[in-house]
Z-matrix of the N, CA and C atoms (Angstrom, degrees):
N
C 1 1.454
C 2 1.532 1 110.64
N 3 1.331 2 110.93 1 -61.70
C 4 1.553 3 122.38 2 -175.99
C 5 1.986 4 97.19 3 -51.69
N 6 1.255 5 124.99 4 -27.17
C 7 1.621 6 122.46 5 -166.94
C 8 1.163 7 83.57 6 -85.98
N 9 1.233 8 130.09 7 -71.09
C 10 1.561 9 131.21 8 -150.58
C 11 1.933 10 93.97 9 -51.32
N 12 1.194 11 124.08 10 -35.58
C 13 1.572 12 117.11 11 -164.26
C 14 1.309 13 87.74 12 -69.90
N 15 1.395 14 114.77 13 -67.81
C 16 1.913 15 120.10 14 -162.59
C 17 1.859 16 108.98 15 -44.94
N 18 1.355 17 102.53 16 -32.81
C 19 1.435 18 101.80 17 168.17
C 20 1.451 19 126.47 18 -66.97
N 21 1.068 20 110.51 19 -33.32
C 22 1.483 21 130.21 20 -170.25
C 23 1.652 22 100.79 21 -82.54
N 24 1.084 23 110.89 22 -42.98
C 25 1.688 24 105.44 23 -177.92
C 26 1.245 25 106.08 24 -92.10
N 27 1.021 26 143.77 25 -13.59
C 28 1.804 27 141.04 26 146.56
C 29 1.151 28 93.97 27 -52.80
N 30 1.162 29 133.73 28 -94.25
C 31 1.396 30 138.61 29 163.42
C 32 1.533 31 121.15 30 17.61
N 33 1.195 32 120.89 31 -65.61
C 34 1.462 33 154.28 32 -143.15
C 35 1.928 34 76.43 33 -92.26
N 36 1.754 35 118.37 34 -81.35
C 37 1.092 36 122.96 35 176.23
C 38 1.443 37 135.27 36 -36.71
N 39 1.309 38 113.16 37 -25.67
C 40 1.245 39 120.12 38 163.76
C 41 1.294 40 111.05 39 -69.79
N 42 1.227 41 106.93 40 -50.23
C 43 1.863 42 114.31 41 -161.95
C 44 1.318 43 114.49 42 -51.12
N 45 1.577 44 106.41 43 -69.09
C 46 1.565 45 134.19 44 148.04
C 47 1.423 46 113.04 45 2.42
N 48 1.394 47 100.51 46 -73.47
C 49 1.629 48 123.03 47 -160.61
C 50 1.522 49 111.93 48 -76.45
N 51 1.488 50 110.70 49 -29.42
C 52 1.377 51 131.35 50 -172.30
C 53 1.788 52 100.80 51 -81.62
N 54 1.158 53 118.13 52 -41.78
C 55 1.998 54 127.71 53 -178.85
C 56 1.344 55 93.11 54 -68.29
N 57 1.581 56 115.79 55 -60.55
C 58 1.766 57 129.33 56 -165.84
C 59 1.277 58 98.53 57 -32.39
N 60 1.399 59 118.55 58 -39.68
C 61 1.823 60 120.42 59 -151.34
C 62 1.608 61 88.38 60 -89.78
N 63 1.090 62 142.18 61 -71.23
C 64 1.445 63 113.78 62 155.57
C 65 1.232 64 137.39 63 -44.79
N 66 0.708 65 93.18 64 -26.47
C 67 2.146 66 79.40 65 166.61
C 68 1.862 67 100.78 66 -75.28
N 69 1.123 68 102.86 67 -41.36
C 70 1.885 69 96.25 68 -170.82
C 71 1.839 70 107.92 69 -57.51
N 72 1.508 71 93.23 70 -42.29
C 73 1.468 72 104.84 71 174.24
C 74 1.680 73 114.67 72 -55.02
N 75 1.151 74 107.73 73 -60.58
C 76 1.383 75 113.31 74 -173.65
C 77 1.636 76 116.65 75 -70.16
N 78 1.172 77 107.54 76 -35.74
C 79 2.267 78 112.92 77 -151.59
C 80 1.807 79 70.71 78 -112.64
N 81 1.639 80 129.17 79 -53.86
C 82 1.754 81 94.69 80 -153.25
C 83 1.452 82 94.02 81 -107.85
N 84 1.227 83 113.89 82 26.39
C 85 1.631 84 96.95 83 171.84
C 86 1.206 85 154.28 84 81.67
N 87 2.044 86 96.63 85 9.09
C 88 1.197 87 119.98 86 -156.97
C 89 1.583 88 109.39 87 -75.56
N 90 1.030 89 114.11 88 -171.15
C 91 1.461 90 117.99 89 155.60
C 92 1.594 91 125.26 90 -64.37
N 93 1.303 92 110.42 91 139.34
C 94 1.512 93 118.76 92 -176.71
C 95 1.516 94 109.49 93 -57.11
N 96 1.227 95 107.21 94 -33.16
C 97 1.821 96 121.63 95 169.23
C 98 1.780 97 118.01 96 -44.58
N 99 1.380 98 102.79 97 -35.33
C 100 1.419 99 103.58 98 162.73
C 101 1.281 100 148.31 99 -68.94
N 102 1.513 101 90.83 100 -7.95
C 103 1.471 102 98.75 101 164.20
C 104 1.879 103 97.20 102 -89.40
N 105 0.745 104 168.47 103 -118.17
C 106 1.465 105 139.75 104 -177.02
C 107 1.704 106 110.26 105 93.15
N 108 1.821 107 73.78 106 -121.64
C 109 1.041 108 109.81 107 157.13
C 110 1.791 109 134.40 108 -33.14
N 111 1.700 110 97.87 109 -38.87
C 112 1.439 111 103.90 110 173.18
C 113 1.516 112 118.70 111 -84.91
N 114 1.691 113 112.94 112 -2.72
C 115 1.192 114 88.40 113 176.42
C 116 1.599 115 113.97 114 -115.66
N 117 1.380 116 95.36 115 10.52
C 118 1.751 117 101.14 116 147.49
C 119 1.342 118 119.26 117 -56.50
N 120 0.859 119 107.63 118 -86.84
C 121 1.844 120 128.49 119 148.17
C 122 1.703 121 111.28 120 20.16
N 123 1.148 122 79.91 121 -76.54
C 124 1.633 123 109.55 122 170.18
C 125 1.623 124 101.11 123 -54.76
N 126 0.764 125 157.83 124 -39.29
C 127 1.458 126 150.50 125 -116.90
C 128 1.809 127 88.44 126 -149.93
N 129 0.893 128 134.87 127 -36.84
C 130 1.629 129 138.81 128 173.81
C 131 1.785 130 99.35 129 -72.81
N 132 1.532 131 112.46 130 -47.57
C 133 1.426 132 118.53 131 174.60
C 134 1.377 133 114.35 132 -46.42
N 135 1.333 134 113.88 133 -50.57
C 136 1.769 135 119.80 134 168.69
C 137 1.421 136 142.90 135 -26.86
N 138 1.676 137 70.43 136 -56.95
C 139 1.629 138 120.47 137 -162.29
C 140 1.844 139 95.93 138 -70.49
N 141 1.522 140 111.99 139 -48.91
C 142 1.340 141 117.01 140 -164.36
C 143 1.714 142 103.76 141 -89.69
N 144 1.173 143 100.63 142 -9.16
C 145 1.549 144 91.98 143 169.71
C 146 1.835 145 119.60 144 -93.46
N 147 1.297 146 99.89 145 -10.99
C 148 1.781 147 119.94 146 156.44
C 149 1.730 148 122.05 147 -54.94
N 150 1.268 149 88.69 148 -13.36
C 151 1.732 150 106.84 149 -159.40
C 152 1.879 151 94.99 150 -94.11
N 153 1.329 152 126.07 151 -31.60
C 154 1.376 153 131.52 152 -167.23
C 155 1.527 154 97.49 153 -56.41
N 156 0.987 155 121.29 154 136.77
C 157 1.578 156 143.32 155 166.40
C 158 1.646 157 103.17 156 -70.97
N 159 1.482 158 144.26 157 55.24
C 160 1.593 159 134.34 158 -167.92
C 161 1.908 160 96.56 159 -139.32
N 162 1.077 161 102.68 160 129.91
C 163 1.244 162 125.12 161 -178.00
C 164 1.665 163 106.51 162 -49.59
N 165 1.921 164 107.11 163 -48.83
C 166 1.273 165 85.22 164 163.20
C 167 1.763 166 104.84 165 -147.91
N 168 1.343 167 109.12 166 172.57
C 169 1.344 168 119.55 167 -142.85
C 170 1.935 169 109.37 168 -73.59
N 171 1.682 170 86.62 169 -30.39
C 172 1.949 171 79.53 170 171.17
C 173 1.514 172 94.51 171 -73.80
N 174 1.222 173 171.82 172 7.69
C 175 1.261 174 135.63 173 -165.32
C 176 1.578 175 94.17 174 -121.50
N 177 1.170 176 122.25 175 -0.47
C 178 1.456 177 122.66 176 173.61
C 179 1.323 178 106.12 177 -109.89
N 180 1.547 179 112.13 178 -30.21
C 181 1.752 180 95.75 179 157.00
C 182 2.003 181 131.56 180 -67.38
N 183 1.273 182 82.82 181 -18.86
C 184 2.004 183 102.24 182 -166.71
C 185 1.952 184 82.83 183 -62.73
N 186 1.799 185 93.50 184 -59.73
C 187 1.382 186 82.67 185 -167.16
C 188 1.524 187 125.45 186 -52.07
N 189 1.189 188 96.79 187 -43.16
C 190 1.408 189 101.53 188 -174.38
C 191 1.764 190 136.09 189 -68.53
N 192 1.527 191 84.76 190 2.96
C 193 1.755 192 106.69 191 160.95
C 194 1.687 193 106.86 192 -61.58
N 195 1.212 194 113.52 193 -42.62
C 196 1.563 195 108.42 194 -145.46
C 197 1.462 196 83.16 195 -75.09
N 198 1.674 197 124.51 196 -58.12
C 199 1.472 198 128.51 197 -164.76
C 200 1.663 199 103.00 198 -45.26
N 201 1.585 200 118.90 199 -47.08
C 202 1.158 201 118.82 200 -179.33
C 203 1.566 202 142.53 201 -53.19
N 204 1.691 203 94.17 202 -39.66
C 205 1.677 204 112.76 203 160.64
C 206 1.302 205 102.61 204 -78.21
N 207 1.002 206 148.19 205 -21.62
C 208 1.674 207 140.93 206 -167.26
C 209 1.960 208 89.53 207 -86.55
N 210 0.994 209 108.14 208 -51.63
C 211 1.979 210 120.01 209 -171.67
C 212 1.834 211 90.72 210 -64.95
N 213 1.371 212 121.03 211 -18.12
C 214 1.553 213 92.81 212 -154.68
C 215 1.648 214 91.68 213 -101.43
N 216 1.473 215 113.80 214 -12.48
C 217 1.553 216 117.39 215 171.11
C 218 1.591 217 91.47 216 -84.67
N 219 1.125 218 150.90 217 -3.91
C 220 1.328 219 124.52 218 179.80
C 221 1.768 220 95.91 219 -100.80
N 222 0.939 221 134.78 220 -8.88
C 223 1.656 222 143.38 221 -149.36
C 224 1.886 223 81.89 222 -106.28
N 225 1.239 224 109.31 223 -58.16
C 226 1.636 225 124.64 224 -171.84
C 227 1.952 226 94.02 225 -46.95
N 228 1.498 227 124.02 226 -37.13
C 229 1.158 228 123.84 227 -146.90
C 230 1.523 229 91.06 228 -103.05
N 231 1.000 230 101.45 229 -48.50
C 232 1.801 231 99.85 230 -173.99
C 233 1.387 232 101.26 231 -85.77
N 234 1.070 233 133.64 232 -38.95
C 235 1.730 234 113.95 233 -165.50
C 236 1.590 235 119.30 234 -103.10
N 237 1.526 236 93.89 235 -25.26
C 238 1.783 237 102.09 236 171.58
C 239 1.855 238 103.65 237 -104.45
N 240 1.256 239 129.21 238 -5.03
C 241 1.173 240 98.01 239 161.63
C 242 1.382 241 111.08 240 112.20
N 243 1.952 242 104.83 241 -45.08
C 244 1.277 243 96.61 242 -162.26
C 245 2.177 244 91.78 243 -97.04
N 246 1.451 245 95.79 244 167.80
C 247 1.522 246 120.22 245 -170.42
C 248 1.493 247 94.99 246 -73.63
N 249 1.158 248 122.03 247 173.45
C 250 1.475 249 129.54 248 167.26
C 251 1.651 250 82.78 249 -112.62
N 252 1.746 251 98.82 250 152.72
C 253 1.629 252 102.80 251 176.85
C 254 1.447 253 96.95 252 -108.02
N 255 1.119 254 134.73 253 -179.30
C 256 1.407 255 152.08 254 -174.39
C 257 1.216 256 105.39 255 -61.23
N 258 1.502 257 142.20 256 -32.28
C 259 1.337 258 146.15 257 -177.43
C 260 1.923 259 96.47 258 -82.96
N 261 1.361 260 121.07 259 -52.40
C 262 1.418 261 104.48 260 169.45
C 263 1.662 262 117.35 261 -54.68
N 264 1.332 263 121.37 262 -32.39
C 265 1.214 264 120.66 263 -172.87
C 266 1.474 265 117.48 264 -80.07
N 267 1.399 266 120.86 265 -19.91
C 268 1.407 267 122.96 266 177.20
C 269 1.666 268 112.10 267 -100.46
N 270 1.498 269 107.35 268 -1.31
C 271 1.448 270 119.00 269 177.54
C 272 1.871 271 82.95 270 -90.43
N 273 1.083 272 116.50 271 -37.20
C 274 1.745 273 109.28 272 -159.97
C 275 1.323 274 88.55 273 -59.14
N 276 1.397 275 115.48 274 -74.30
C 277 1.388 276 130.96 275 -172.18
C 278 1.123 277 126.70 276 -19.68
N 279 1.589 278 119.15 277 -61.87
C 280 1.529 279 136.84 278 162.66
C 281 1.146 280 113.75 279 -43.76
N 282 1.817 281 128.93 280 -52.71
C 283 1.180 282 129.56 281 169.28
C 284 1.600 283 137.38 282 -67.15
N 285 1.776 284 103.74 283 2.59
C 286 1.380 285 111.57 284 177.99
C 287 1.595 286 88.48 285 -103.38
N 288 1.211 287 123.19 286 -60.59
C 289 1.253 288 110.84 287 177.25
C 290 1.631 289 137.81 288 -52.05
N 291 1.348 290 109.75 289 -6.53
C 292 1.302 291 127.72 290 145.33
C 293 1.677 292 128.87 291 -64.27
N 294 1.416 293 111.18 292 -41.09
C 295 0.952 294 132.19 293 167.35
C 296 2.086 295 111.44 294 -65.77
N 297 1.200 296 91.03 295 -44.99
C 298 1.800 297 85.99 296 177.47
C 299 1.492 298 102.62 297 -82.44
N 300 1.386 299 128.67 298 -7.98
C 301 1.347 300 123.74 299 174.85
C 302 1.735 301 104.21 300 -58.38
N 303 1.414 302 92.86 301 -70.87
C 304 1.271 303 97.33 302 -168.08
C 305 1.452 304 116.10 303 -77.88
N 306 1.262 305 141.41 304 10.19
C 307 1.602 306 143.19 305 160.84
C 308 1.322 307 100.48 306 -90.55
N 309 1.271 308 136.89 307 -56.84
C 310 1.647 309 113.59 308 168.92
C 311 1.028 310 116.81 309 -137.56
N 312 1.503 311 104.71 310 71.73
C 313 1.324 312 121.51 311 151.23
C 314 1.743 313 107.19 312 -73.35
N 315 1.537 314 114.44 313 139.96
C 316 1.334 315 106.72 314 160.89
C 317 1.503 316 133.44 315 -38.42
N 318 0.970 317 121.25 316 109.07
C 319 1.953 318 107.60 317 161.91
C 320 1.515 319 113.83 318 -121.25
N 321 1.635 320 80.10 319 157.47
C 322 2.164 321 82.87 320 -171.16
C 323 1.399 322 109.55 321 -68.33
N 324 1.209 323 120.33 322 162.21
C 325 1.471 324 124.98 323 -179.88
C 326 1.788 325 123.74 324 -74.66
């Protein structure tokens, strides 16, 4: 459990960080050079979602939506500045617990 999270939020951080560099490029104007870097990023993000222990590959991606919207309001707070309001935070919530639905939810053998 504790691996599958640490994977998932590397994961999440790559992804994040890997789009950010296009968006900085495109919306703030950065240098084209920043995509770079983001598409390492991108490519480590892949890589660490290869790492999930799941029989099959949509159900470790499904999960890994919820960790991702929950990481992209914490990315919104620390790197852009702005707060998540109570409606991002109870959307996070719902979507992690979606995420623990389907990682251990029972299934038949």
């Amino acid at each position: 459990m504790a691996a599958h999270l640490g994977i998932y939020l590397g994961a999440a951080l790559a992804e994040i960080a890997g789009c950010f560099s296009v968006w900085a490029w495109l919306k703030l104007g950065r240098s084209p050079l920043w995509v770079v870097p983001g598409l390492i990023s991108l490519c480590i993000f892949a890589w660490l979602l290869t790492l999930v222990q799941s029989e099959f590959a949509g159900r470790a991606y499904a999960a890994y939506g919820g960790v991702y919207i929950a990481s992209s309001l914490g990315w919104m707070w620390a790197f852009e500045g702005m707060r998540p309001d109570r409606w991002d935070l109870i959307g996070g919530v719902i979507c992690l617990g979606g995420a623990a639905v389907i990682l251990f939810g029972p299934r038949a053998a």
